[in-house]
N, C-alpha and C positions, 0 to 999 in steps of 0.2 A: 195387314196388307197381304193381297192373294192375289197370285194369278193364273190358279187354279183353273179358274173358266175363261180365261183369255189367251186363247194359243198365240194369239198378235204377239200382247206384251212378253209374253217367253219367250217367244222367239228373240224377239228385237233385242232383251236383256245378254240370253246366249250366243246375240251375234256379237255385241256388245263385247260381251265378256270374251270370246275370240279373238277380237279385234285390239285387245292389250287393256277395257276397262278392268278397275279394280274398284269392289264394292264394300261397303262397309255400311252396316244396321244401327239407326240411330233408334233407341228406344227410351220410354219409362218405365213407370211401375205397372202401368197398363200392360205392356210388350211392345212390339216394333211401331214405330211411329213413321218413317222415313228411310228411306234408301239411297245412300247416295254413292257415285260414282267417277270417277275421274281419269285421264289419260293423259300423262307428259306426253307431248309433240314433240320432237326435232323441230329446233328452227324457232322456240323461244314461247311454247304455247302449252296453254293446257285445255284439257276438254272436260266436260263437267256438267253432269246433272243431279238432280233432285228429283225422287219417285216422291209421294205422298199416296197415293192413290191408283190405280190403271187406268184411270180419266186424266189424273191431275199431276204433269210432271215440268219441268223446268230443263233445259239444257243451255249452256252457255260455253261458249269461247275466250277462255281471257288470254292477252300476252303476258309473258313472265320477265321480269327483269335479268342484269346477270347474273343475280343470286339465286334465280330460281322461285322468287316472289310474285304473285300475281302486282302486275302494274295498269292500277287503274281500273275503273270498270270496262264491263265484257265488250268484245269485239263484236260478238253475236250471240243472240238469242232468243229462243221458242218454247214456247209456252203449249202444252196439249195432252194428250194422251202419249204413255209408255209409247209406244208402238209408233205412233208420229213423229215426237221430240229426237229420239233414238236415230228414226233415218234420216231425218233431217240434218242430226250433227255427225252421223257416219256418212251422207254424202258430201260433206266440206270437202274443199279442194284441204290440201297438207299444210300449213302455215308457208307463205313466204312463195308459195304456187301462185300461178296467173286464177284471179277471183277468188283467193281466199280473202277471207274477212282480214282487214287491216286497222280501221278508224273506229276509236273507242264512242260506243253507244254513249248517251247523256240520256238520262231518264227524264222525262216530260215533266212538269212542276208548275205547277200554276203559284206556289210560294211565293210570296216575293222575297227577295235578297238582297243585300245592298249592293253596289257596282262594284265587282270583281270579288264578290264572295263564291262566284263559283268555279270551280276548277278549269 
């Protein structure tokens, strides 16, 4: 993974990482596979994406419990290019601010489940 030819995604990473993310390279025996990044919040949140690609990246919102454990699935999240996902979860209001994300997502499922198999 490069983003050599994408000044977007350099940017958005280097603002990123400005902003208090901390990254870390997930690899095999191939080399790097994935990027991923994360940011404790004040206020009981953390912030968190997934590069795969400069097309292909994942951001999300979880709340943390009082141990400091993600609780539950994400608050919010976007799906897009480095450079999209990036300012989309750097412009979140702060956790706990007027319009920040509060009510945990539930993933769409066409599954069926028994009554009260799900969370």
């Amino acid at each position: 993974m490069t983003t050599d030819n994408c000044p977007e995604a350099t940017a958005a990473l280097e603002q990123a990482r400005r902003l208090g993310f901390r990254f870390t390279c997930l690899s095999d025996d191939y080399g790097i596979t994935a990027l991923c990044g994360e940011r404790p919040r004040v206020g009981g949140a953390i912030d968190m994406c997934m590069i795969t690609d400069i097309h292909e990246a994942l951001a999300m919102r979880f709340r943390l419990d009082n141990h400091g454990r993600t609780d539950g699935g994400p608050v919010w999240k976007r799906r897009g290019t480095v450079a999209e996902v990036i300012a989309d979860l750097l412009a979140l209001p702060p956790p706990g601010a007027p319009g920040a994300p509060t009510r945990e997502l539930r993933p769409p499922s066409d599954l069926w489940l028994p009554h009260g198999a799900r969370r």
